[in-house]
PALO-134959 format. One record per residue (C-alpha): residue number from 1; z, x, y. Coordinates in Angstrom, 2 decimals. Example, Ala and Ser with C-alpha at 12.3 -4.5 7.8 and 13.67 -1.06 7.14 Angstrom:
2
<r 1; <7.80; 12.30; -4.50>>
<r 2; <7.14; 13.67; -1.06>>
! end
This chain:
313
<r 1; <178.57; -16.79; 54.64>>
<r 2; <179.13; -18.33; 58.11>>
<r 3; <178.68; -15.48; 60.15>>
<r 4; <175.93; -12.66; 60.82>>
<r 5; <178.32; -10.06; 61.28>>
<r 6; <180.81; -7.44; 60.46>>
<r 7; <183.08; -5.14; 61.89>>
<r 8; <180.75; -2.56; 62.21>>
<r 9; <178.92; -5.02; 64.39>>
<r 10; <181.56; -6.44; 66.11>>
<r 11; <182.60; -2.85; 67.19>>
<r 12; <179.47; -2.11; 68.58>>
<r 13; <178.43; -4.54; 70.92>>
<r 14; <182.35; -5.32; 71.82>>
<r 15; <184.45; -2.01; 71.77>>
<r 16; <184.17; -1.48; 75.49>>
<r 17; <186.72; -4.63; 75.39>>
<r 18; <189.16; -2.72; 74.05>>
<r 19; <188.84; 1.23; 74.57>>
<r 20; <185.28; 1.82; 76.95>>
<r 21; <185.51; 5.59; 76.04>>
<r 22; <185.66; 5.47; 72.35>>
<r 23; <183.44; 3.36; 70.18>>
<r 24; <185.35; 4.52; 67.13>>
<r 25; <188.76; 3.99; 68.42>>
<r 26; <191.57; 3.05; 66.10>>
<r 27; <192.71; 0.29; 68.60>>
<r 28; <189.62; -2.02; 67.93>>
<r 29; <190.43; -3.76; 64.51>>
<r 30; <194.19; -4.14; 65.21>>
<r 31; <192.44; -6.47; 68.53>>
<r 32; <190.04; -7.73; 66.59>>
<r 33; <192.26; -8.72; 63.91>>
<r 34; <194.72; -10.62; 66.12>>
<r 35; <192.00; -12.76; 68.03>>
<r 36; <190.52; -13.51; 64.81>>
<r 37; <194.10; -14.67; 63.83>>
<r 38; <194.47; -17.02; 67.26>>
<r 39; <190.78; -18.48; 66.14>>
<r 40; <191.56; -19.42; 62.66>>
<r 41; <194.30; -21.66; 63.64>>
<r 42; <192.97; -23.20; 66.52>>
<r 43; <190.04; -25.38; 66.46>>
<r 44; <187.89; -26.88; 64.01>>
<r 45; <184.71; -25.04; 64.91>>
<r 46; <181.91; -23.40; 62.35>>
<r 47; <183.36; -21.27; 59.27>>
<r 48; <186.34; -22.56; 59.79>>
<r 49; <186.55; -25.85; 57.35>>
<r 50; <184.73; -24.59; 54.25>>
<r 51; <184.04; -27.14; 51.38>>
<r 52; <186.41; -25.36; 48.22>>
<r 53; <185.66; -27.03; 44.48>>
<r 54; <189.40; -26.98; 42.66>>
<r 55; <188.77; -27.19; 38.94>>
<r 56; <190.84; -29.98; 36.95>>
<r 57; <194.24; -29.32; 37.53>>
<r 58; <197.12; -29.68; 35.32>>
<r 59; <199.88; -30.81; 37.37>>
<r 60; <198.75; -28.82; 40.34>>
<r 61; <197.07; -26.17; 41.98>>
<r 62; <197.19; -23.57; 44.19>>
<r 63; <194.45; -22.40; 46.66>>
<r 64; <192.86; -19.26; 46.57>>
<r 65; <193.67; -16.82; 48.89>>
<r 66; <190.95; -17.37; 51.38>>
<r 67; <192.34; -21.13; 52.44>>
<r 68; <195.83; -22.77; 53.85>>
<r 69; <195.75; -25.90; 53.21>>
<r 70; <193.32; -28.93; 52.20>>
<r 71; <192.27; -31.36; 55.00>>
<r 72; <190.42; -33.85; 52.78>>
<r 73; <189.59; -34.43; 49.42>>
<r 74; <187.26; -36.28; 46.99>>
<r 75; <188.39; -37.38; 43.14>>
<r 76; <185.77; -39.04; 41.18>>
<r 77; <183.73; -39.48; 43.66>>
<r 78; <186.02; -41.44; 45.78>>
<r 79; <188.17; -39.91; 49.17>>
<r 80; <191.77; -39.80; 48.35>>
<r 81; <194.62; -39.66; 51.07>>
<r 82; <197.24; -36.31; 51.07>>
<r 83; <200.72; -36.35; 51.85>>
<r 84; <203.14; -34.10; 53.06>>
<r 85; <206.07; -32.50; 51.50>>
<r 86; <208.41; -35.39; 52.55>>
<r 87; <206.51; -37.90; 50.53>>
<r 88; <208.78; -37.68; 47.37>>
<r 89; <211.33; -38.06; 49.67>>
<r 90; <210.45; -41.14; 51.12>>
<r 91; <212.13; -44.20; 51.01>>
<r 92; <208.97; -46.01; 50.77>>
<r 93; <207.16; -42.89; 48.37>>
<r 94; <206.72; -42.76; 44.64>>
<r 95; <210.11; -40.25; 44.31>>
<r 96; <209.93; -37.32; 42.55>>
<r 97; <206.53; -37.23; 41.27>>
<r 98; <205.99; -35.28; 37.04>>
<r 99; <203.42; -32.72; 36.18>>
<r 100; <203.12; -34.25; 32.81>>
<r 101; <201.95; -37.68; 34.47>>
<r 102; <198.02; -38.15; 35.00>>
<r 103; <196.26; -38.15; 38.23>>
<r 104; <198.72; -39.91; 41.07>>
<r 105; <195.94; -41.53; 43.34>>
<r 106; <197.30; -39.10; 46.36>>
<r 107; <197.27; -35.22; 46.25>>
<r 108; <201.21; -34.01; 47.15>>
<r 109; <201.77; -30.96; 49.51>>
<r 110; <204.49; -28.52; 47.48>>
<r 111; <204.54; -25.90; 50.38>>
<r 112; <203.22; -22.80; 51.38>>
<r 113; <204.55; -19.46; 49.52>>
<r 114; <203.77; -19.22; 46.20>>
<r 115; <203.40; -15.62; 45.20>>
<r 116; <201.66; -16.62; 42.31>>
<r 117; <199.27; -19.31; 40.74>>
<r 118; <200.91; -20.52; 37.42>>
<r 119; <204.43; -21.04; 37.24>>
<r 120; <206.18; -19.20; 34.36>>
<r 121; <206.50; -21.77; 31.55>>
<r 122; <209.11; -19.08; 29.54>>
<r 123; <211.08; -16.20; 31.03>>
<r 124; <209.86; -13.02; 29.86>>
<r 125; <209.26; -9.35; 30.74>>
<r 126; <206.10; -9.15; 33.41>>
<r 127; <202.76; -7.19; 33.12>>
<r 128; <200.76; -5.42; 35.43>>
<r 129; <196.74; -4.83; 34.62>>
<r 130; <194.84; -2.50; 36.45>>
<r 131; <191.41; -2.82; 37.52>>
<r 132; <190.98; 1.11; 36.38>>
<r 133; <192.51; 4.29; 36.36>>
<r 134; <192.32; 4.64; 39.94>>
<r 135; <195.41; 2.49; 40.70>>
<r 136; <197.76; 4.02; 38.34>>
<r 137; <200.94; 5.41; 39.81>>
<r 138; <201.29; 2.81; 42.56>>
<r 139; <204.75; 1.47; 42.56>>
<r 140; <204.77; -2.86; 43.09>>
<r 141; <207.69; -4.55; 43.83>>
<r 142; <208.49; -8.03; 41.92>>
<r 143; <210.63; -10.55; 43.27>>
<r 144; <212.73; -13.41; 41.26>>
<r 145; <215.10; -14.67; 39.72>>
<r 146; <216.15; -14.43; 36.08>>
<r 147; <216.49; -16.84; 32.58>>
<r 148; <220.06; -17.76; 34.13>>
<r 149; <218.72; -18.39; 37.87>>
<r 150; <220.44; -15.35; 39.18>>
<r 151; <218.80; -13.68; 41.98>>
<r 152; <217.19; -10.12; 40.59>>
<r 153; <218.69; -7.03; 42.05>>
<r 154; <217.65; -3.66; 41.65>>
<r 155; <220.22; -0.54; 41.35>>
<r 156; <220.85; 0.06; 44.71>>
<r 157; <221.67; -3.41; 45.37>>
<r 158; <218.46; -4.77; 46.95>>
<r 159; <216.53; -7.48; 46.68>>
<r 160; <213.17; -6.70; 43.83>>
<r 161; <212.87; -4.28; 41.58>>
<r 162; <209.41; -1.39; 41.39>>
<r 163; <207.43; -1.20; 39.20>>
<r 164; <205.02; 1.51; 38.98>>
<r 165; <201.29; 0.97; 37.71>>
<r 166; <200.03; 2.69; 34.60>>
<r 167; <196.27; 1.98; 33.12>>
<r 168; <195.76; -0.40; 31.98>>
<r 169; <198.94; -2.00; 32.16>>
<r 170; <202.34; -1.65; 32.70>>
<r 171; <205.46; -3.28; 31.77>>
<r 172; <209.14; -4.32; 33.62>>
<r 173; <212.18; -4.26; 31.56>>
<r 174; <213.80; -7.01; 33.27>>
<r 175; <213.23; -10.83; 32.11>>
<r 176; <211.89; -12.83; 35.20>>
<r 177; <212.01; -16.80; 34.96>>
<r 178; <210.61; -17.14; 37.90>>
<r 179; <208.37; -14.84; 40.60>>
<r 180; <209.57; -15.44; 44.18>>
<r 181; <207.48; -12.62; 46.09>>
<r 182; <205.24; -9.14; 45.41>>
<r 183; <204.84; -6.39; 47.28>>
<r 184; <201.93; -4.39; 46.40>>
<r 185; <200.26; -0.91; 48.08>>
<r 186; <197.63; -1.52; 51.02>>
<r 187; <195.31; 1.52; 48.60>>
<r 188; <194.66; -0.34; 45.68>>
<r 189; <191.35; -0.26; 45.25>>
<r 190; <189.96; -2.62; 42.10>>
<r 191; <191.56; -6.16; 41.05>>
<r 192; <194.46; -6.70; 39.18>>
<r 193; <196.22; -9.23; 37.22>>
<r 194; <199.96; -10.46; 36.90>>
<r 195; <201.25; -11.72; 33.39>>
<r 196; <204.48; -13.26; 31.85>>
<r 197; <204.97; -11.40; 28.29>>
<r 198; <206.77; -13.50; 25.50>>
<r 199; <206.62; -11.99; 21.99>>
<r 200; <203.98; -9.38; 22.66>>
<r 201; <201.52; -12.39; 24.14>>
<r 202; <200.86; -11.99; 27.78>>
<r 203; <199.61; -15.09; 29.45>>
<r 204; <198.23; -14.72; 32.97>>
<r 205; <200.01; -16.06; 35.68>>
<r 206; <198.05; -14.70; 39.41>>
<r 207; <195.35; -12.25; 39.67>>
<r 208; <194.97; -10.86; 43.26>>
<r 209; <192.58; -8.45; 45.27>>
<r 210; <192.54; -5.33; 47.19>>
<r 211; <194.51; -6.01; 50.56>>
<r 212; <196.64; -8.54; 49.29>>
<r 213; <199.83; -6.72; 50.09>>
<r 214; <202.25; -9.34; 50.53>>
<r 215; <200.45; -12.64; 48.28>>
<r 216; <201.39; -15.96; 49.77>>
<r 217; <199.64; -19.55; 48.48>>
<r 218; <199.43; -22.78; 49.29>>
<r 219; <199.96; -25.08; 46.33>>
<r 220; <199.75; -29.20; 45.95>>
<r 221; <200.67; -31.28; 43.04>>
<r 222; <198.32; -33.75; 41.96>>
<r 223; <198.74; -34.71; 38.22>>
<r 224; <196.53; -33.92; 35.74>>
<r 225; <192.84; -34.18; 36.09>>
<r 226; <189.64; -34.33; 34.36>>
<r 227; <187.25; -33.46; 36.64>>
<r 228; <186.94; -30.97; 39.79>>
<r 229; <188.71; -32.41; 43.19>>
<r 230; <186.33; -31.83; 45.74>>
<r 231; <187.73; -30.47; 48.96>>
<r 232; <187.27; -29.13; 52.74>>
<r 233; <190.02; -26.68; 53.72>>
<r 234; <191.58; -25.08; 56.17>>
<r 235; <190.66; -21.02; 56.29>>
<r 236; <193.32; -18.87; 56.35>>
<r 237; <193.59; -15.78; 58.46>>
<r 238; <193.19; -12.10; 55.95>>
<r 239; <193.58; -9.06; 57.98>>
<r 240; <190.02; -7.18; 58.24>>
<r 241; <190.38; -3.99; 57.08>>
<r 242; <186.80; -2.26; 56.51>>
<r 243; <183.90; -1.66; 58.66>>
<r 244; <181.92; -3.70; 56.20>>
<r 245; <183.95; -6.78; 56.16>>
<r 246; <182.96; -9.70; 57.22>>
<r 247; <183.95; -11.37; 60.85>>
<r 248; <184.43; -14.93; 61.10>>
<r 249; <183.76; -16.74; 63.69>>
<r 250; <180.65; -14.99; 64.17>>
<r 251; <180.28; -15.37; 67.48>>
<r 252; <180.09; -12.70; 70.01>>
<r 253; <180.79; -14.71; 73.43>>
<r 254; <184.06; -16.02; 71.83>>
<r 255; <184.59; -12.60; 70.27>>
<r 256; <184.36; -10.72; 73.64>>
<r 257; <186.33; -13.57; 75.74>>
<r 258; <189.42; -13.29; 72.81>>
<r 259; <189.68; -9.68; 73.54>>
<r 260; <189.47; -10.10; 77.31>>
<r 261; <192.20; -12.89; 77.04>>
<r 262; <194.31; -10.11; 74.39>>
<r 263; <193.98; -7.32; 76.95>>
<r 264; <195.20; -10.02; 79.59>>
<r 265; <197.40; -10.94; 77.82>>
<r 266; <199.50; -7.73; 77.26>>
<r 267; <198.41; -7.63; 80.58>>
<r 268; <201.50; -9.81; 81.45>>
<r 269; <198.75; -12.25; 83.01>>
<r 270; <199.23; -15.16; 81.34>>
<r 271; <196.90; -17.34; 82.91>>
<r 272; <194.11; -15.19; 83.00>>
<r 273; <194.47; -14.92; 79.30>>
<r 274; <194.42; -18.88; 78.84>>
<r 275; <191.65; -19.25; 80.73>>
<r 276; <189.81; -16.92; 78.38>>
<r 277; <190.97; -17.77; 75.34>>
<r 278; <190.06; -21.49; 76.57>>
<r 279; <186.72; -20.41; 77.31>>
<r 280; <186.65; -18.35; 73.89>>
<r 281; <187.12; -21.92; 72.10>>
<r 282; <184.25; -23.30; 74.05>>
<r 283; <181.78; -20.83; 72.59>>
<r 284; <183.37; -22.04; 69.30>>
<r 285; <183.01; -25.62; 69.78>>
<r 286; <179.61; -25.54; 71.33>>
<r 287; <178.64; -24.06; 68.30>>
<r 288; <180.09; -26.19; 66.11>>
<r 289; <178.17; -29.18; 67.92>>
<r 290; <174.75; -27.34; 67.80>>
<r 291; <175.79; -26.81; 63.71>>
<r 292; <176.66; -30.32; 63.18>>
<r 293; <173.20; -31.41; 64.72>>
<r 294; <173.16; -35.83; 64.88>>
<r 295; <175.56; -36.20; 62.06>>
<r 296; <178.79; -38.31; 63.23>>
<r 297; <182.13; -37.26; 62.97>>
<r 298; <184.46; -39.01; 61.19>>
<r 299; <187.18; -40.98; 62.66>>
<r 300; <190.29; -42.03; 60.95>>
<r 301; <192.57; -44.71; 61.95>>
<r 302; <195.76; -45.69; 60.58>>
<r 303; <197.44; -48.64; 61.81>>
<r 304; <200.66; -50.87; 60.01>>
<r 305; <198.08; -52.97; 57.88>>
<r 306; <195.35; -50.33; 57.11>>
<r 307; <195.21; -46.88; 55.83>>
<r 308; <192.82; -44.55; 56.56>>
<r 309; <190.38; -46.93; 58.00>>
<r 310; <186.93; -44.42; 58.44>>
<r 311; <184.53; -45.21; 61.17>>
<r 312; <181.30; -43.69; 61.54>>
<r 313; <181.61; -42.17; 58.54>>
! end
């Protein structure tokens, strides 16, 4: 875990930040949360470029929940180069590039979004699990579109239909060929599973965790592989919600200068704010540079008659 602390912690050496007269006030994680958010995607600095292990793949994959995107990757033991959604697009790409086909040399970005992590291979009715008996009676909403592409409506005429949670599973009536978006309660409590049901068979397509109200993933196509790909990633920004999670970054100077630069910033005093959220990065960096100790970074240079060229690596 890249940090030493949690909210709890965060809350009491920082609250007077946000509210000086209440340690407990409610307006602390909503602050916290959003300079956390500014953090995550800016900078490079410790915590913040994990190392992820992607088993083989089978066509693609999707990231887990914790990352947004991949910033380099290994493949039997060799780098390989990633390219953006345009690259079957290209006049000078591969075209449209088969799931079916083995491992393409390159890994593919297919775009952020992906409510689940397997596609639906046949349309079928969908099945919510339950961790326990806790979460029964919470109403999810399911997005999609059905076997004949059609958009699916509920009665009222709006986008999704509910479905409401049973232990240990529960069951839609309508045929979905393909999941588009979920909304799901902020109070479940326990782990729970999503599953395309053909024949009586379910077969899992996304499992998801407490919090995850509205699930979003990152997916890349890549062929199908034997082995792990080997990656560092990108974090992406989840909402604290408990006193017990944990904070990252975990460090208090930038902490305390993000919420000085917030409360400038709704402040109307825009420059005071970018000075501390400047500084705030600083901390970050700093500490990034202690972290990395002598190792040299990495530079990559890509000219008309080389491609990514590494020196110092």
């Amino acid at each position: 875990m890249d940090t030493r602390f949690t909210v709890a912690d965060c809350r009491a050496a920082l609250y007077t930040e946000v509210d000086a007269t209440d340690i407990n006030s409610a307006l602390f994680l909503p602050a916290l949360n959003e300079v956390v958010e500014f953090f995550t995607y800016n900078g490079a600095w410790k915590g913040n470029t994990p190392k992820v292990t992607i088993p083989a793949s089978d066509g693609f994959f999707t990231l887990p929940r914790w990352y947004s995107s991949v910033l380099t990757l290994r493949y039997q033991r060799v780098p390989r180069p990633i390219f953006s959604q345009f690259y079957e697009f290209s006049e000078s790409g591969p075209g449209e590039l088969l799931d079916t086909d083995s491992f393409y040399g390159v890994l593919a970005d297919m775009g952020d979004g992906f409510a689940t992590q397997s596609d639906i291979a046949t349309a079928g009715t969908l099945r919510v699990t339950i961790g326990g008996a806790g979460d029964a009676a919470k109403v999810i909403r399911l997005y999609g579109t059905d076997a004949s592409g059609n958009v699916i409506y509920d009665t009222s005429g709006n986008q999704g239909i509910n479905l409401t949670t049973a232990n240990p599973s529960a069951d839609t009536t309508q045929i979905f060929a393909t999941v588009t978006g979920i909304q799901a309660p902020a109070n479940m409590t326990l782990p729970w599973t999503l599953s395309v049901v053909n024949g009586g068979i379910p077969t899992q397509i996304g499992s998801y965790y407490p919090g995850e109200t509205r699930p979003s993933y990152k997916r890349y196509r890549v062929g199908k592989t034997d082995e792990a790909i080997h990656t560092i990633c990108r974090r992406r920004f989840i909402p604290l919600v408990a006193e017990t999670d944990w904070v990252i970054p975990g460090t208090l100077r930038a902490l305390r200068y993000g919420l000085k630069g917030l409360a400038f910033e709704k402040a109307g005093q825009l420059a005071e704010a970018d000075a501390c959220f400047t500084r705030a990065l600083g901390f970050l960096n700093d500490e990034a540079k202690a972290s990395r100790g002598g190792a040299r970074p990495m530079l990559n240079i890509t000219t008309e008659l080389s491609r990514g060229v590494q020196i110092g690596a």
